[in-house]
N, C-alpha and C positions, 0 to 999 in steps of 0.2 A: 504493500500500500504506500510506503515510502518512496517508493523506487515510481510508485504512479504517479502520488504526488508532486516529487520533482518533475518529472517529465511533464507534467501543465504550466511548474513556475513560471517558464520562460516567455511560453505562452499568454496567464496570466497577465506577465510586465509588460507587455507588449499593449495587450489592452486597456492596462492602466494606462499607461503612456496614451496615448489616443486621444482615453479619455480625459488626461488632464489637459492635453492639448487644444481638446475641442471647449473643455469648460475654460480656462485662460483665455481663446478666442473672442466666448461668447463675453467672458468678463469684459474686454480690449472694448469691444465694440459696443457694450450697455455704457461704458463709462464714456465714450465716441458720442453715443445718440443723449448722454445726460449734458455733458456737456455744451454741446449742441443747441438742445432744447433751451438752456438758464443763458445762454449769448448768442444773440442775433446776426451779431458780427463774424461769426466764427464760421471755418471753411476751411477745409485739408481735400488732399488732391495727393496721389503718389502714382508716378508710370515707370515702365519697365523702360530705361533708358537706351536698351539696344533695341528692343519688339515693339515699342509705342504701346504695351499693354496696359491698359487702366488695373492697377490693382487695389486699389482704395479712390472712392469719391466720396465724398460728403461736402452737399453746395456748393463742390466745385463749379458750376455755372452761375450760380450768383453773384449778381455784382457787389464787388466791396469795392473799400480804398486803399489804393497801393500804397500809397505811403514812401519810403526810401526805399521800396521794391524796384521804384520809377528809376531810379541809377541803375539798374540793369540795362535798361533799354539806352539809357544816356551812354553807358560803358559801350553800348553793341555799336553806338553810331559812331564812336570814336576809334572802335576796333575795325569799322567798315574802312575808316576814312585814313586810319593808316596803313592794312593791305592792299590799298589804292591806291598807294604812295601820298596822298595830298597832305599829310601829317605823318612827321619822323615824333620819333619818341623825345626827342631833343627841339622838338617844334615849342615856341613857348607861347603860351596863353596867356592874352592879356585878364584882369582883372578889372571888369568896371568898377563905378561906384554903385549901380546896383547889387550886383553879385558880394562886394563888398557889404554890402547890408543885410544880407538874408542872416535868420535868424540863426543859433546853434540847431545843429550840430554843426561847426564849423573851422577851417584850417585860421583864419582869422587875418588873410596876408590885407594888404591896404589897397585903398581903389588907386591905379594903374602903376601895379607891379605886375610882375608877370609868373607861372608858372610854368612848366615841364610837362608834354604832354604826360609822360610817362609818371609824374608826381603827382598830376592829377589824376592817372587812373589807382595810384598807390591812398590816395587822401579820400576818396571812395571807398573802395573795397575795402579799407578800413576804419578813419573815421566817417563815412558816413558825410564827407563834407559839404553843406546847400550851398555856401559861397562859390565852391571850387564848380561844383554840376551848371550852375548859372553860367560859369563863365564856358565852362566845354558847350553850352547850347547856344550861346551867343557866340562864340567862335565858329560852331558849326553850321548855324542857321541863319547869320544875321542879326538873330533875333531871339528872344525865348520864344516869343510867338509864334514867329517861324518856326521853329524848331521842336516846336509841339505839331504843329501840323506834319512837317518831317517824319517823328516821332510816331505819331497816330497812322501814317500812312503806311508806315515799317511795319506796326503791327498786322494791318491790315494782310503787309504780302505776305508777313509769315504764318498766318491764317489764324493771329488774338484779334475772333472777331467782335470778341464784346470789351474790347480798350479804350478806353481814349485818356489821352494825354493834354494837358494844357500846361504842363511846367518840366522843369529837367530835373526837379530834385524830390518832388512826392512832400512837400507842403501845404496844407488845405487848399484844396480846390473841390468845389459843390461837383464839377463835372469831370475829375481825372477817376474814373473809375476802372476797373478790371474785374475777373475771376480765377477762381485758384487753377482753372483751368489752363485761361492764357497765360499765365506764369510759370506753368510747366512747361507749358510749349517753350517759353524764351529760354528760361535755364538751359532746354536742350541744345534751341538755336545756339546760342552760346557757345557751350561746348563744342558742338557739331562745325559751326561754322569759321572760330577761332581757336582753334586748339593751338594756335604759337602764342595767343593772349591769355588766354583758359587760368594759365598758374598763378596769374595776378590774384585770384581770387580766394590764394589758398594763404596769403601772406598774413601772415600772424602779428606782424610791428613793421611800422614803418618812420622811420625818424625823415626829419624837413627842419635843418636848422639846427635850435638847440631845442627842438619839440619834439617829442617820440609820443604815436598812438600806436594803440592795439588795438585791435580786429575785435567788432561788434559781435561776433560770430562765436558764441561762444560752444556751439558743436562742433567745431573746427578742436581736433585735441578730444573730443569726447568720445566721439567715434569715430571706431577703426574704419579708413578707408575715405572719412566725410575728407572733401575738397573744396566746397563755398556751397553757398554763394553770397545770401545779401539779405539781412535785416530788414527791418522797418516798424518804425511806430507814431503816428497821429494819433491825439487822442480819439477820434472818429472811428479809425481803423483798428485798434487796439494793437497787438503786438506781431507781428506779420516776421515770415522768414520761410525762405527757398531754401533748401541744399539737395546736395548731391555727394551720392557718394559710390565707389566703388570698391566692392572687397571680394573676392574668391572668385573672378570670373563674372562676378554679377554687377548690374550697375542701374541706380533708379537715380529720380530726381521726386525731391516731397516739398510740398507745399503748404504751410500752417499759417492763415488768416484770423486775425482776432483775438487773441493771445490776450487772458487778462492781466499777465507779467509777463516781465521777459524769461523768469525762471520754469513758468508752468506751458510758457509755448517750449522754449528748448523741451521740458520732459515729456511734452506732446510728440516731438517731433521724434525725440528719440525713441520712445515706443514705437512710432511707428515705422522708424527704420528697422527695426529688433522684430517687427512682424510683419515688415512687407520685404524687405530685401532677399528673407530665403526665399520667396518666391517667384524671384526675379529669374530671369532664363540666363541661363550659362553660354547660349545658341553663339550665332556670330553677330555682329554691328548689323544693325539697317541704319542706312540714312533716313531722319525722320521729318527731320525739317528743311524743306527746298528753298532755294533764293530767290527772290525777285516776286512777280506780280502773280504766279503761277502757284505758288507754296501752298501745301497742303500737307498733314502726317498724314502718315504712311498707318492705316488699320490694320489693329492687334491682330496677329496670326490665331489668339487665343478665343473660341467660341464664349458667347458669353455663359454657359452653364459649367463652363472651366472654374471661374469666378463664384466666390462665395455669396452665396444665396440672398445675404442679408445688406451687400454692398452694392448699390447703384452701378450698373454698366451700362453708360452711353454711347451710341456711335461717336466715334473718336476717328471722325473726318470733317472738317471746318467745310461750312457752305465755301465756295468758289465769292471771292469779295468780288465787287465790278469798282474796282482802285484802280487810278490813273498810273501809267507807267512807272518803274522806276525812275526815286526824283534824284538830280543830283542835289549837294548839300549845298547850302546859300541861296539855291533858285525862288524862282517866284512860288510863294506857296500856294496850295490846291486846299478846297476847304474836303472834309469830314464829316463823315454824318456821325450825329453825336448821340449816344446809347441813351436811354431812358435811365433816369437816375434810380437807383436801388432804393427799397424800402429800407434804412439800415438804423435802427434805433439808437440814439448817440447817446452813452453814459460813460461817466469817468472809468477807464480799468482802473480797480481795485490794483496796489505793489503791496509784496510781502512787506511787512515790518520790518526791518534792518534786526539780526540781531545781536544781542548784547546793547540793545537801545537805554539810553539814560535815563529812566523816568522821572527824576526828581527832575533833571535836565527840563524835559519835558513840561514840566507842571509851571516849572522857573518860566519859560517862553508863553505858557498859555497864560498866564497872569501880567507878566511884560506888554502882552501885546493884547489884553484887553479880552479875551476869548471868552466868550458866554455861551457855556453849554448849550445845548438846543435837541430835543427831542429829533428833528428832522434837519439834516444841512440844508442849507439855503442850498435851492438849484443854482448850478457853474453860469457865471455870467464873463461877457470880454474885460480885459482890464481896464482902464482907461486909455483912450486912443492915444496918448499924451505917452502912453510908456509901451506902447506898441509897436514895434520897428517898423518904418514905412514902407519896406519889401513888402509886410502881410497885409498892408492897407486894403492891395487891388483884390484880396480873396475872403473880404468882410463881407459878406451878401449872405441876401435870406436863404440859408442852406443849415441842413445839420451835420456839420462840419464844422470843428472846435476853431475859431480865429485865433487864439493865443498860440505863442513862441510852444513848438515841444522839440524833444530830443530825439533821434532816430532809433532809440534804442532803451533800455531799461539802461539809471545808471550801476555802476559799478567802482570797485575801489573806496577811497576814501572819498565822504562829500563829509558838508559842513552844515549845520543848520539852523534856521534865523528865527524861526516862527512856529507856532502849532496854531490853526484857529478852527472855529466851528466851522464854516463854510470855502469850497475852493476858489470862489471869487477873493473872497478875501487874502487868504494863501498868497495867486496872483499877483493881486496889487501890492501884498506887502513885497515878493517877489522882486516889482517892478522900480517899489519906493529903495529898498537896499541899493539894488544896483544903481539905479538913478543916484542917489545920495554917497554910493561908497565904487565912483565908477571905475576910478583907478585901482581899486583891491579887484575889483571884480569883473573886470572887463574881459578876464578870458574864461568865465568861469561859465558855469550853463545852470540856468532855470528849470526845475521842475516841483511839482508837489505829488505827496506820497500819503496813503490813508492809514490811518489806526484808527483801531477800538476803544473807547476808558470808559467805564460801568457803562456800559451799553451802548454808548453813541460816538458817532464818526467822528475824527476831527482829521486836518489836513496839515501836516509839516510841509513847511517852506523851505524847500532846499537847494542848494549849488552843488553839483558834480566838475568834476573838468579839472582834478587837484593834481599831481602827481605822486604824491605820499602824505604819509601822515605827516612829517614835518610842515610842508607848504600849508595844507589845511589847516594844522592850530594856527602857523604864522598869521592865515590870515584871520581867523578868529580874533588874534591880538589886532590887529589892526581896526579891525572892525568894531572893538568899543571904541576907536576914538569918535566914532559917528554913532554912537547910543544904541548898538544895535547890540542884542544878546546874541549868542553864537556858540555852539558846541560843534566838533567833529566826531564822525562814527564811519566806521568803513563796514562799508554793505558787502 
């Protein structure tokens, strides 16, 4: 009877296995559809980067906001225009005074100095920089506006046909919208199309000067095999991120819109690498994405009943666009027809609490700055126009889409912090009153607000990222009472 029983064990393990596979699955995907359901913004997207196979959609066709996703597309046209020879790497770019003015995330050079083409695609792919993208769409188009038209028509050939673009760097705009869909398509185009550009993307630090940044990207390093791509976060859009990765013969690209931190989209993403990549094909490359006014992917080899029952399989062939020729870059621009704006309900993403945060700290600031509990935060309002950068003027219009300054990215490292209040308006403006008041301490520093909880209700800390260490952050803390301002640092 022993000798029976052994001989089932094996057996047995076998279908345990199965079955812990398949309950893990069903877990993957109930915690997919929970999520989902509690954020409106939210959208993932994963295909098989050599087959075009969809192997994960959720609202991949719905329109969100791109956000600093939009520097993909800005990188593509700068990678078009130097395999074309019309721009060497050593090409330099001037800087306006508008580019000069776009809000952080940014390199912070002065209006008309110049940059490196190659410096600018490094000030991208890793800070995230709106000054530096301004100036690559106004070098390349004439115009931003042009250059949105450009931009929007590219999408069109490479068959994102529910994109449009109106800017080069993925800062509120009511009408630059996308899907997690058409963002897979580019990551590919990307890849596929520039593979002498492609490792830009995998760059971990990039120093300019005596300024050294790190890569937004923080799946870069977490998983084996990941090689970019590109962040993004508008408060509208919540926290957005492409990558790609290649490991064992296999190779996908994923796509996570909506993200209510930067930490819980990376661990989104990363599960979903951990459950989509084994089942990427080992086969050989197809080219997926074609050039010019013709472009279309290339349909999965994989039947859709291949495909797990519970996951969305769409035809994954773009209608045929009726787009005007390919444009050259500076020409007269061609208009776009512009997608129907998305239903997309805007509320602040909730950021983890920093921790080892100071409470007493804490309590010091909400008292400093006047802070009266309140059962409900005051709805997020603009700050005052008066402490608004005049870059985000032209994108204050009746849209729900946040007009205040935000970062491309959740911060990171050491920040320093000036304020707790009950409402994010407030936050804001106190935001807007430091810098304004302490400009010289803070002038390279970047704006953002962050939520907590205390006995039950929300309150909002007023914080600057952008430090280099802990030493720079207390210095400036020291600095910053000479203007009455409270100030602790903590590193997130």
């Amino acid at each position: 009877m022993r000798q029976s029983f052994a001989g089932m064990c094996p057996h047995h393990q076998a279908v345990l296995k199965v079955i812990i596979s398949f309950l893990a699955a069903i877990a993957l995907i109930a915690g997919f559809a929970a999520q989902a359901s509690a954020n409106p913004r939210y959208a993932a997207y994963v295909m098989d980067a050599k087959t075009g196979q969809v192997l994960f959609n959720r609202y991949g066709d719905e329109q969100r906001y791109p956000a600093s996703l939009t520097k993909m597309m800005t990188l593509y046209m700068l990678f078009e225009a130097m395999e074309s020879g019309r721009v060497a790497k050593s090409t330099p770019i001037p800087i306006s005074a508008k580019a000069a003015a776009e809000p952080p995330t940014k390199i912070g050079l002065r209006a008309g100095s110049t940059i490196t083409a190659e410096n600018a695609i490094y000030s991208l792919v890793t800070r995230s920089a709106n000054d530096i993208a301004t100036a690559i769409g106004e070098f390349l188009g004439g115009s931003e506006q042009n250059f949105a038209r450009l931009t929007t028509t590219k999408a069109r050939q490479l068959g994102m046909n529910s994109t449009t673009f109106q800017n080069a760097h993925g800062l509120p705009n009511s009408r630059q919208v996308t899907t997690a869909r058409d963002m897979a398509i580019l990551g590919i185009a990307l890849r596929e199309h520039f593979p002498q550009y492609y490792s830009y993307f995998g760059t971990r630090e990039f120093t300019l000067g005596k300024q050294r940044f790190g890569n937004h990207n923080r799946v870069l390093g977490r998983v084996r095999g990941a090689d970019g791509i590109k962040t993004g976060y508008i408060r509208a859009s919540g926290f957005n991120l492409v990558s790609s990765v290649q490991d064992d013969g296999r190779s996908i690209v994923a796509v996570v819109m909506g993200g209510r931190s930067g930490r819980t989209r990376d661990d989104h993403m990363v599960e979903l690498i951990r459950e989509y990549l084994p089942r990427a094909s080992r086969g050989s490359k197809q080219m997926l994405v074609a050039r010019g006014s013709t472009s279309q992917i290339v349909a999965s080899a994989a039947s859709p009943q291949q495909l797990p029952q519970t996951i969305a399989t769409p035809q994954f062939r773009p209608a045929m666009s009726a787009e005007p020729a390919p444009m050259e870059l500076a020409l007269a621009p061609t208009s776009t027809p512009q997608p129907s704006m998305p239903q997309i309900v805007p509320a602040p993403a909730p950021v983890a609490a920093a921790e080892g945060t100071d409470e007493v700290a804490e309590r010091i600031q909400m008292a400093f700055a006047g802070a009266v509990p309140s059962a409900r935060p005051t709805p997020p309002s603009p700050i005052p126009s008066q402490a608004v950068p005049a870059a985000l003027e032209a994108v204050k219009e009746r849209s729900n889409v946040d007009p205040v300054q935000t970062s491309s990215t959740q911060a990171s490292g050491w920040v320093i912090q000036v304020a707790s209040m009950p409402s994010e308006s407030e936050a804001n403006s106190f935001l807007a009153s430091a810098k304004s008041r302490a400009s010289n301490v803070l002038s390279g520093a970047e704006p953002f607000t962050e939520t907590f909880e205390h006995n039950g209700r929300t309150y909002y800390r007023a914080r600057f990222s952008g430090f280099a260490g802990k030493d720079q952050a207390w210095n400036a803390c020291g600095s910053l009472k000479n203007y009455d301002i409270a100030c602790y640092a903590v590193q997130m």
